[in-house]
N, C-alpha and C positions, 0 to 999 in steps of 0.2 A: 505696251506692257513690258515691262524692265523683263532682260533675259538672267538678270544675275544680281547678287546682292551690292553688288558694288554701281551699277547701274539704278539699280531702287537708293541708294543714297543718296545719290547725285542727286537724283530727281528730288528728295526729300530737305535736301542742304537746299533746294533753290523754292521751296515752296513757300509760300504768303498766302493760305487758303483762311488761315484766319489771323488775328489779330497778334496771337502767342508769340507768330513769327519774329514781330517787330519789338519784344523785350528780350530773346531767348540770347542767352551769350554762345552757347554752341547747341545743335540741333541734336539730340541725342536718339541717334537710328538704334542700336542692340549689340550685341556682341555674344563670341561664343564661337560653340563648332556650327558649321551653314552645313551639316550631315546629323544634327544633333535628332535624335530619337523622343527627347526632350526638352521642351521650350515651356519658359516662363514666361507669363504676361502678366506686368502692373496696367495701374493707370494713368499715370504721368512722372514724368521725371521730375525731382526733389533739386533743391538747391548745389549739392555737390556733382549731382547727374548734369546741372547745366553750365558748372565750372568746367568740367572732363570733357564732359561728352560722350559718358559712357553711363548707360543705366546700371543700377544700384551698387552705388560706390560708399554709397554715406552709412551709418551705423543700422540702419537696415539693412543694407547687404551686406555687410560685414556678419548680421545675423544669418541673415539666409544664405552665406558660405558656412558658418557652423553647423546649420541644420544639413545642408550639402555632406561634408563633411563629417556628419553622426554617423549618415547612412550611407556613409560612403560611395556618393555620386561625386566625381570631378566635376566643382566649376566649369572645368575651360572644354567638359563632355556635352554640355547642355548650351542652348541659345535663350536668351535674357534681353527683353524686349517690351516697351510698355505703348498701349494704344496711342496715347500723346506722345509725338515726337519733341514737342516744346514745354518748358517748365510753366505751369499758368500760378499768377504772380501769389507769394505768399502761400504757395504751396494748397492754395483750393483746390475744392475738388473739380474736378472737366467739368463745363459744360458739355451738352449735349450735342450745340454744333459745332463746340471743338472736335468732340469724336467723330462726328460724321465727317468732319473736313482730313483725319486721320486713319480714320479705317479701313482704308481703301488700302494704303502702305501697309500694314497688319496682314492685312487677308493676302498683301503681294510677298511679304515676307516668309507667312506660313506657306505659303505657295510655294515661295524655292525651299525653304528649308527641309517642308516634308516630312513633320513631327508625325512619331508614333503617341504622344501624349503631350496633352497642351493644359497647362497646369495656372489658373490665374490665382492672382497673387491678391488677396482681398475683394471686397463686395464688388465695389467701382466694375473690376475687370470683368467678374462672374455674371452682373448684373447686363453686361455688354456683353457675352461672349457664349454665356448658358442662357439662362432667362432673364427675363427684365424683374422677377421677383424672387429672384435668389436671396434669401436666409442664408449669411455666410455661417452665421450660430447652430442651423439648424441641417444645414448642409454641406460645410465642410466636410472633404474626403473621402464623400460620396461621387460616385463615376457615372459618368454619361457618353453614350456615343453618341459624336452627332457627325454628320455624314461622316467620313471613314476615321475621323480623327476621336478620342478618350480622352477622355475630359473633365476635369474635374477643380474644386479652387480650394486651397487653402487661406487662413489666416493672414493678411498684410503683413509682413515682420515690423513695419513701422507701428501695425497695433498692439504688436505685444511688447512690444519697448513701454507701451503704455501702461499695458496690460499682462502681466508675467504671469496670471494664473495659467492663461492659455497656452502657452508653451509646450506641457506634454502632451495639451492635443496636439499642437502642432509637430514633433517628434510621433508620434504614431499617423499622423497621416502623411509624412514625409517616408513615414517606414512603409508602408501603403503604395506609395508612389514608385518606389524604388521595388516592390515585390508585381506591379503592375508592370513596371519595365522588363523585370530579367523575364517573367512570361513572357510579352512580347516578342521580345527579342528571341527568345526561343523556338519561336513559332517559324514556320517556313511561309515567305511572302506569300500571295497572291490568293 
């Protein structure tokens, strides 16, 4: 078991556990603060995430630093991270034994990082991550604990690039997230 985030890369730069590995241009592990309070989860990396090799770089993230940014959270304050380390071709959605061949790196990730709130980014994630029958329509911005970690998913920013109606939801459950953190954080550990 990796003792450090840089040690879980390596390991994840050399893995072939499924097929993804063999198209992916660079292996896209996460980025951010490895002390962040809050971490982001997509479901796979996008075309500009596997030019870089940094998760969401491409006009989705550029959105979800806006929404950052409304609510005044720091980017470089949060860790940004998506269950697939490999882009699966033409931007589908995971299979199922892609994730199970990647979620092991996820669970070792949230391990070091040590989120006080772990926030997924679209159905894909929530549906892996909360329940398998997450309504992200019906569920958005709603919190869950599950073992010590808070939890919750909003809307993909790649959906509402689709879809603009959704957006103020999106800004009130980002304002949500950010009134869940400064509690948090307020609170004395243990």
């Amino acid at each position: 078991m990796p003792d450090t985030l840089d040690q879980l890369r390596s390991v994840c730069d050399g893995c072939h556990a499924c097929p993804l590995a063999d198209s992916r241009t660079k292996m896209v592990f996460g980025v951010g603060n490895p002390q962040a309070d809050l971490m982001f989860v997509g479901e796979a990396p996008g075309g500009d995430e596997d030019k870089t090799g940094i998760p969401f770089v491409g006009l989705a993230g550029q959105l979800l630093d806006k929404y950052l940014f409304a609510v005044d959270i720091p980017r470089e304050s949060v860790y940004i991270a998506n269950i697939l380390k490999c882009r699966p071709p033409h931007n589908r959605d995971p299979f199922p034994a892609e994730e199970d061949a990647c979620i092991g790196y996820l669970r070792d990730q949230v391990r070091l990082i040590d989120p006080k709130i772990i926030v997924c980014l679209g159905r894909i994630s929530a549906n892996r991550l909360i329940h398998p029958d997450f309504r992200i329509s019906r569920e958005h911005g709603q919190f869950v604990k599950k073992g010590k970690f808070l939890m919750t998913a909003v809307y993909h920013p790649a959906a509402l690039l689709r879809d603009a109606s959704k957006k103020e939801e999106m800004l009130l459950d980002m304002e949500r997230i950010k009134e869940q953190l400064e509690l948090l954080s307020a609170k004395p550990e243990g």
